[in-house]
N, C-alpha and C positions, 0 to 999 in steps of 0.2 A: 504494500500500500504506500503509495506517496502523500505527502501533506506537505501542502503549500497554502502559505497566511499570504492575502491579499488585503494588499494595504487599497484602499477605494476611497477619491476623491468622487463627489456628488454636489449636483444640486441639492442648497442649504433646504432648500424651502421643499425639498422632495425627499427629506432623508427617510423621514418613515417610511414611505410607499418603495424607494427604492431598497432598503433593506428587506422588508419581505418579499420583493420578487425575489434580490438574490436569496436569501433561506429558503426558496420554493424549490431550486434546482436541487435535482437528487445527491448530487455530489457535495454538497455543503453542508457541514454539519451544524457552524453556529456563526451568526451574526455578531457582530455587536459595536453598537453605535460608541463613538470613542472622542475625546478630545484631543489636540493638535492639530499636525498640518491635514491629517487625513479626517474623513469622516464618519468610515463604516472599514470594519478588519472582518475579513473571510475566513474561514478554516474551509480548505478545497481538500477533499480525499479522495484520489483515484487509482486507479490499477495498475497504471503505465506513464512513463510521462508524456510520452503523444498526445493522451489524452489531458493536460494541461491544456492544449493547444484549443480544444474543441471547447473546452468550461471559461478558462480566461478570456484568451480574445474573440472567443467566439459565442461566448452567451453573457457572461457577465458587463462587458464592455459594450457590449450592443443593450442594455438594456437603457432605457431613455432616462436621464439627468447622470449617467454614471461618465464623469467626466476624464479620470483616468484612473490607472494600477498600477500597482509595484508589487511583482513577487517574487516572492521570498521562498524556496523548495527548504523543506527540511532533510536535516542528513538524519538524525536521529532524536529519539524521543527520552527523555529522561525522565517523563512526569509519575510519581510516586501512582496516582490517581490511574494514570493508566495501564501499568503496571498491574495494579489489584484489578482492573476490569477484566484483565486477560487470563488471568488465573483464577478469576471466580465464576469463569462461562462456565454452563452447566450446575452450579452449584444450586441449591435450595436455599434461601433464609429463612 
């Protein structure tokens, strides 16, 4: 699996509307509206990185007030949280 954080400049005055289109695409895990230069951060997860190509500038950039990107591929994941996700698949609580 790849993961790549999309930094997303937008229309101020469309940020809501624009952040749930992207959240709607299958390959996006989570949104979330941010302060600084950017306005809205992606988590993109896909199979291949080809397919980068198809979700970046080809769905996300095309969506109307998204006015540009910067991404970021991840090499690897260190996070405690997701670590325990992966070894409690299957498990019962």
């Amino acid at each position: 699996m790849i993961t790549a954080i999309v930094l997303i400049k937008t229309s101020v005055d469309r940020i809501p509307e624009i952040a749930e289109s992207i959240a709607a695409l299958d390959c996006v895990s989570e949104v979330f509206s941010v302060t600084g230069t950017y306005d809205l951060i992606a988590m993109v997860r896909v199979k291949a990185h080809d397919d980068l190509a198809d979700v970046i500038p080809g769905r996300i950039s095309k969506i109307q007030g998204v006015l540009a990107t910067d991404t970021h591929v991840a090499f690897r994941t260190y996070s405690q949280h997701d670590l325990e996700a992966a070894f409690a698949i299957g498990l019962d609580n």
